[in-house]
N, C-alpha and C positions, 0 to 999 in steps of 0.2 A: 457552285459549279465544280465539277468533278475533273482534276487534271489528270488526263494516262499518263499511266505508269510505262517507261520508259523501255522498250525490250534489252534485253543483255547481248553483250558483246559474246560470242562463242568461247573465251575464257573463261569469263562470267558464268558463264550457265554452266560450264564444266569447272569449274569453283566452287560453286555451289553444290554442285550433285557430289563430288569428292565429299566440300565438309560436310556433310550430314550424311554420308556414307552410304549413298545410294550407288545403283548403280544403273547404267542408262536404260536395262527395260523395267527398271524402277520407276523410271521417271517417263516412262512410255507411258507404264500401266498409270499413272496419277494422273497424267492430263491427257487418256484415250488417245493414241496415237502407236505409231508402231516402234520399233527400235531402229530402224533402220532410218525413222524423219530424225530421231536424236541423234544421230552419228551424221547426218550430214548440218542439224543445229549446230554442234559442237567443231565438226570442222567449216563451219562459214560458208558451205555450200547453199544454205537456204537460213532465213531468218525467220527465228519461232514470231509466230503471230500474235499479236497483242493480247489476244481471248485466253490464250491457250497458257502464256505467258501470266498471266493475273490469276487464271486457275492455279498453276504452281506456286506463285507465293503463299495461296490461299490456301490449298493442301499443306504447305511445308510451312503453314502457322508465321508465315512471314508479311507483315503487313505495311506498305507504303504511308506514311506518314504525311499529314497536309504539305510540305515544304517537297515533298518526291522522295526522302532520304528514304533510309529500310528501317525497318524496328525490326530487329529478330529478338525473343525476348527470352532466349536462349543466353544471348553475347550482352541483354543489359546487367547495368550495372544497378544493386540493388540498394546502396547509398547516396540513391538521389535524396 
């Protein structure tokens, strides 16, 4: 059985789109939405939705690992 992935806290999502250097109609255009739902994501006005949420890890190559943690396989470490 498949556990959701947890939505981000609006630092989070704005942590995120920082390190990878986007910027929010960046992150508009990757998970079809406008700029304006990201600006109120990022100030806590509204909470990105779980779908839309799983689509961006998915675009930005970012994949929830069985336990919930993140893989970004960017920040691993190549001497396991």
């Amino acid at each position: 059985m498949r556990v959701p992935t947890p939505t981000p806290t609006p630092d989070r999502l704005k942590t995120l789109r920082r390190d990878k250097n986007l910027t929010q109609t960046d992150i508009a255009r990757l998970v079809w939405t406008t700029l304006r739902t990201i600006q109120h994501w990022e100030s806590g006005d509204t909470r990105i939705d779980l779908a839309r949420w799983e689509l961006l890890l998915i675009k930005l190559n970012i994949l929830p690992t069985k336990d919930g943690a993140r893989y970004d396989p960017e920040s691993a470490s190549t001497d396991r």
